[in-house]
N, C-alpha and C positions, 0 to 999 in steps of 0.2 A: 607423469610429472608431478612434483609435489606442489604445493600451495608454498608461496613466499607473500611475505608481508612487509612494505617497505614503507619510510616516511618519506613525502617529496612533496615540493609546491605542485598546486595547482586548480589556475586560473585565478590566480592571485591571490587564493591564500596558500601562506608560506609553510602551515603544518597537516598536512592532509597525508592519508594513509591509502596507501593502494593492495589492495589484494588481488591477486591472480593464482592461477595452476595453469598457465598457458592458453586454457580456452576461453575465458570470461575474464573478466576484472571489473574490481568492486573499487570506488571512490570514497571516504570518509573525511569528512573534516572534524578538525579536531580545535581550528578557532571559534568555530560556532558548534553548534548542535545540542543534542544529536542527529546526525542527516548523514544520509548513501545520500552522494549527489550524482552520484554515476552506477552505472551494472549495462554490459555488453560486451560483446564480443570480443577479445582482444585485437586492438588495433579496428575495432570496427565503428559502429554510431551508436550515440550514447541514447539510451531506450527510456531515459528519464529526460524531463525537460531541465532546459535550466536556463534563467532570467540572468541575462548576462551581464545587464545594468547592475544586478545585485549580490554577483558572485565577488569576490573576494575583500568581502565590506563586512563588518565586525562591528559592534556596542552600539548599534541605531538605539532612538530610545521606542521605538515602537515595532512589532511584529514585522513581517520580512515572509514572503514565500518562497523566494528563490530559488525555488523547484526541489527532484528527488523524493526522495521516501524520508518521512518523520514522523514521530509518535505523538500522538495526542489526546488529549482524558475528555472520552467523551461519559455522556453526550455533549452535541454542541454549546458553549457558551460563551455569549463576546467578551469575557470577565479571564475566568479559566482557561478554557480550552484554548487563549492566544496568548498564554502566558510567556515571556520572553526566554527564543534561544539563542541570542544574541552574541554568548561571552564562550570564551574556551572552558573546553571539556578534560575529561578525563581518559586518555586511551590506555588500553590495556590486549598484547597479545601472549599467542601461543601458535603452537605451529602451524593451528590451521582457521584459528579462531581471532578475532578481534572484537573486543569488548569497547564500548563507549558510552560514558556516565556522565551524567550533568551535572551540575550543583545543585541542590535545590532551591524548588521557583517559590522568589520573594514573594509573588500574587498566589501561590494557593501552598506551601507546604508539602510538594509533589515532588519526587525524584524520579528522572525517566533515566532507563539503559535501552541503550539494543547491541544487540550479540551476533554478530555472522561469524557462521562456519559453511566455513565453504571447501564443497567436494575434493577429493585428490582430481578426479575424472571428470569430464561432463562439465555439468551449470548447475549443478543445485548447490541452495544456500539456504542453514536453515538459518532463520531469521528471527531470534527469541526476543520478546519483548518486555521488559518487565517495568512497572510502575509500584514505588513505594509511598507510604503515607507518612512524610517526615513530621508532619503537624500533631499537635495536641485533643486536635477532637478528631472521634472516626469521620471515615468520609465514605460514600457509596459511589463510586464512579466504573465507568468501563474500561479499556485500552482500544485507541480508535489508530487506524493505522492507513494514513492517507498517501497512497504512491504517485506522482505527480508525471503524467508521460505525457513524450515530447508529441510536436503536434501533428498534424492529416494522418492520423490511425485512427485504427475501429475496434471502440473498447466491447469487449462479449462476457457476460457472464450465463450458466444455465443454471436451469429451473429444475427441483426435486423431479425426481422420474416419473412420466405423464402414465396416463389410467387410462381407464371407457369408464362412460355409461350406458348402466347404471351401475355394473359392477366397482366404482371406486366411487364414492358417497360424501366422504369426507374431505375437506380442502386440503393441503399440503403445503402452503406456504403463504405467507401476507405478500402485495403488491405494494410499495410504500411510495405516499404520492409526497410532495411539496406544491407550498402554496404558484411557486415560478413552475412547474413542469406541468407543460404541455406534451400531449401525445400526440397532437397531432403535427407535432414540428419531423421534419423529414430527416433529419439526421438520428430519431429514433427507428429501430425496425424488429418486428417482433416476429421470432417461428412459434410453432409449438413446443419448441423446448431451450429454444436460448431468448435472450433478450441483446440485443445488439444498439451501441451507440456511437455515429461518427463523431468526430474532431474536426470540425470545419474553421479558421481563422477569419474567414469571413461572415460568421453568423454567430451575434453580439451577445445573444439572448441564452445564458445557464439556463440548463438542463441538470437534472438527480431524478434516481430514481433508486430506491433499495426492494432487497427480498432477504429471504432465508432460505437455508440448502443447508441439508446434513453435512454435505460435501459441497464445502461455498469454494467457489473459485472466480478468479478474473484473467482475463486475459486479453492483449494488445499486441493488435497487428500490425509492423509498420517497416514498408524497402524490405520486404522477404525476410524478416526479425519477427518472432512471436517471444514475448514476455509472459509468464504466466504465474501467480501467485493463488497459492493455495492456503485453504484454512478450516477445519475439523471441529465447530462448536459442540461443545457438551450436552447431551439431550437434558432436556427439565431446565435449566437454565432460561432465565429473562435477561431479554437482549434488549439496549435504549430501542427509543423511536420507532416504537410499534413492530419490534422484534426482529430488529436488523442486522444480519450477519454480512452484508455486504451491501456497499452502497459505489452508486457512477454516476460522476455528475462532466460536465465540460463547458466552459464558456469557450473564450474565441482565441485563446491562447496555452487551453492544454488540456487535457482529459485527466480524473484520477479513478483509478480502483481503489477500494476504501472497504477493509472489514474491520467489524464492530468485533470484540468481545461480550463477554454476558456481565450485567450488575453484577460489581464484587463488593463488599461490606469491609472496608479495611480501618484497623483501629491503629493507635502509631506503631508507625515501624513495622507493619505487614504489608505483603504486596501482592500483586498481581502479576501474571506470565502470561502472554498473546502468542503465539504461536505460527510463523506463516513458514510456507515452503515455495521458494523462487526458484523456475529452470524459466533457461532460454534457449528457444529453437531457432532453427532455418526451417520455416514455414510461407506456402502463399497460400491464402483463398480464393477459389475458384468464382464461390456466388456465395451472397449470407440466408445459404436453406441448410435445412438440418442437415441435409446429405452432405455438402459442403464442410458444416462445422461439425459433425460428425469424425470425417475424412481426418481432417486437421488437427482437432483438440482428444479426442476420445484412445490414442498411442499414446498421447502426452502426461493425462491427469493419473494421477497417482489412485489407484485399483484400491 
């Protein structure tokens, strides 16, 4: 089946674009963003959260998470990186692609797009990012890319490919703390090769934690749905916040997988491209040991 791309309300806003190929469908709004506020299953539950109180509301005069996947210049800053996306966008398709642009942000001089092309077959979407520097002085910033999922799922990401001692000597990747992440909170669980985080609604207290992986991935399990976003950092490149290609954080209303880009040096009018690659399975986990996520994720990630 081919990919159609149609305008239609939804969830009250009135200009929102749907993509499908019969097996998945992708949501875009086009009064706000840029934001996917949706990707699942055709006809099935939506694998992004979404804050219902603040779906179909437009020009707040302040920041808005309303859930979904959206683009953001990191690293983090309460200045910049919440710069408003409040007001209608720009869309643009083709037959298998949808482009969506913003205007650029009155608070930093930043233009964000993102671009889904999505599969004839299957669930993959590739997901290109790009951030331009409309502004008069260069600027050094990353492409931060925060995917917002709905809630009682178990967000996992793994860790570069484990060694012995003494035959492997040297580290393979940072463990990236924050000042609020506690390890010893129970909705954290670590194997020897993945790092796994529950989504509980009822336990108040954020949680983050990042790493680096040649091959960063995340991934969310949730009602026999596995989401999985992929992303391929550049070797030699310096990644913000103590060299983070991928960051998981969740308080008590939703989980996100979150990969970083590397510092890019952009003077006006050059840009930056993030890169991520989206499928969704029919998957369940049996227990969270390697053998388990093993089982599950290691068919799925891209070789």
């Amino acid at each position: 089946m081919s990919v159609t791309i149609e305008k239609q309300e939804w969830n009250g806003w009135p200009n929102c674009w749907r993509l499908s190929n019969g097996t998945v469908e992708l949501i875009v709004t086009q009064d706000i963003g840029p934001r996917v506020m949706r990707y699942g299953f055709a006809g099935g539950q939506n694998l992004f959260k979404e804050f219902s109180e603040q779906l179909g509301k437009s020009g707040e005069s302040g920041w808005r998470i309303r859930g979904g996947h959206r683009l953001w210049k990191g690293p983090e800053d309460r200045h910049a990186t919440y710069a408003l996306d409040n007001s209608p966008i720009d869309i643009q398709t083709t037959k298998d692609t949808l482009i969506a642009t913003q205007p650029i942000e009155a608070e930093t001089g930043l233009q964000k797009q993102i671009q889904l092309q999505l599969a004839e077959t299957g669930s993959e979407v590739i997901v290109t990012h790009t951030i331009w520097n409309r502004g008069l002085l260069p600027v050094e910033i990353a492409a931060w890319t925060p995917t917002v999922m709905a809630p009682t799922g178990l967000g996992v990401t793994g860790f570069p490919p484990r060694g012995t001692h003494p035959e492997d000597l040297e580290p393979t990747n940072p463990l990236i703390m924050w000042a609020f992440t506690d390890l010893s909170d129970p909705r954290w669980k670590f194997t020897k090769k993945y790092l796994t985080l529950r989504q509980d609604p009822a336990n108040h207290s954020p949680q983050k934690l990042g790493h680096w992986n040649r091959h960063t991935f995340g991934a969310y399990f949730l009602g026999g749905d596995v989401f999985l976003k992929e992303y391929f950092p550049a070797a030699g490149m310096q990644h913000p916040e103590f060299g983070a290609s991928f960051e998981i954080f969740t308080n008590q209303d939703f989980l996100e997988l979150e990969t970083m880009g590397p510092f890019m040096k952009l003077a006006k009018d050059e840009s930056l491209i993030h890169i991520e690659y989206w499928s969704l399975h029919k998957a369940t986990l049996e227990a969270v040991t390697d053998q388990a996520l093993d089982a599950a994720l290691l068919p799925l990630l891209k070789k």
